[in-house]
N, C-alpha and C positions, 0 to 999 in steps of 0.2 A: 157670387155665382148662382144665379139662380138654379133649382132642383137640386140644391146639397145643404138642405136644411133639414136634417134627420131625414135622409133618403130612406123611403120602404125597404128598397132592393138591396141598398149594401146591407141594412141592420139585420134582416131577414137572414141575408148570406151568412150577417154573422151569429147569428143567433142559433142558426142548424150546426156550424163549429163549434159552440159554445157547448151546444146539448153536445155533440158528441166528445166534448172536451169530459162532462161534468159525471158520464157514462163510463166512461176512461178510466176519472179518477175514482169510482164509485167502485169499478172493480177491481184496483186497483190496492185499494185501500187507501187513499190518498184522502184525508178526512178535510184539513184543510181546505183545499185545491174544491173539494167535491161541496164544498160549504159555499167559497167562494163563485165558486160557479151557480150552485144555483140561486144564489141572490142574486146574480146576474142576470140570469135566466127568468126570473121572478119580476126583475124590471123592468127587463127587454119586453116583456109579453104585455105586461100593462102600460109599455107606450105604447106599443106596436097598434095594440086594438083600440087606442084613442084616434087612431088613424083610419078606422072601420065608419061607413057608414050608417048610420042608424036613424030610425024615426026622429028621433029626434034632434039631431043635428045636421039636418036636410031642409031646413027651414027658408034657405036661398036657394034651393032647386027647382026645377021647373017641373019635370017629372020625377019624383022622388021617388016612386016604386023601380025606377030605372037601378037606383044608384046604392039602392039598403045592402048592406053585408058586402059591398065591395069597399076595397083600401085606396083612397087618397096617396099622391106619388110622395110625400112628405107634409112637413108643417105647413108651407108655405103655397105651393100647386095641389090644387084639389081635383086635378083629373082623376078618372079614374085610372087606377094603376092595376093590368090585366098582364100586361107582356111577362114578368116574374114571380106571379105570384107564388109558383111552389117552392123556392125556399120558404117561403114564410109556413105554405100548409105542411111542407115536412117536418120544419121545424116543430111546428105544432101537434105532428101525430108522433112524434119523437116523443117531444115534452109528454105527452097524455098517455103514450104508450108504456114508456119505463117510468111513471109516476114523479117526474121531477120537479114537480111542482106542491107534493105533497110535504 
């Protein structure tokens, strides 16, 4: 099925779940849960921005200053993917917010 090859938009959706799972279990006490969460959270983020485009892997672009710091729809479709992108930036001012990456 083409665009369900590590789709942005679900992993994003899941990844702001995640944070607020790992948030949860943080205050919870839940040391576990809260370990395993952010290993998760740690992997999600460094696929995720492999999906980012950058100087350097813009080399089949036409206009490449069009397309730097926008997300690819998945592995597979290289549009740019604009329609969801705030799960992803929430996720991400989650994660940077309450330090869950540290």
């Amino acid at each position: 099925v083409r665009g369900q090859y590590a789709n942005n938009s679900v992993i994003s959706a899941c990844l702001e779940s995640i944070a607020v799972g790992a948030l949860t279990a943080r205050k919870t006490g839940d040391r576990q849960r809260y370990r395993d969460y952010t290993r998760t959270i740690r992997r999600t983020t460094a696929f995720l921005l492999r999906l980012q485009f950058t100087p350097e892997n813009t080399y089949y672009v036409q206009h490449r200053e069009r397309v730097v710091g926008a997300f690819k729809m998945d592995m597979i479709d290289s549009r740019v993917w604009c329609d969801s992108i705030w799960h992803l930036a929430n996720a991400l001012m989650k994660i940077h917010r309450h330090k869950l990456l540290d």
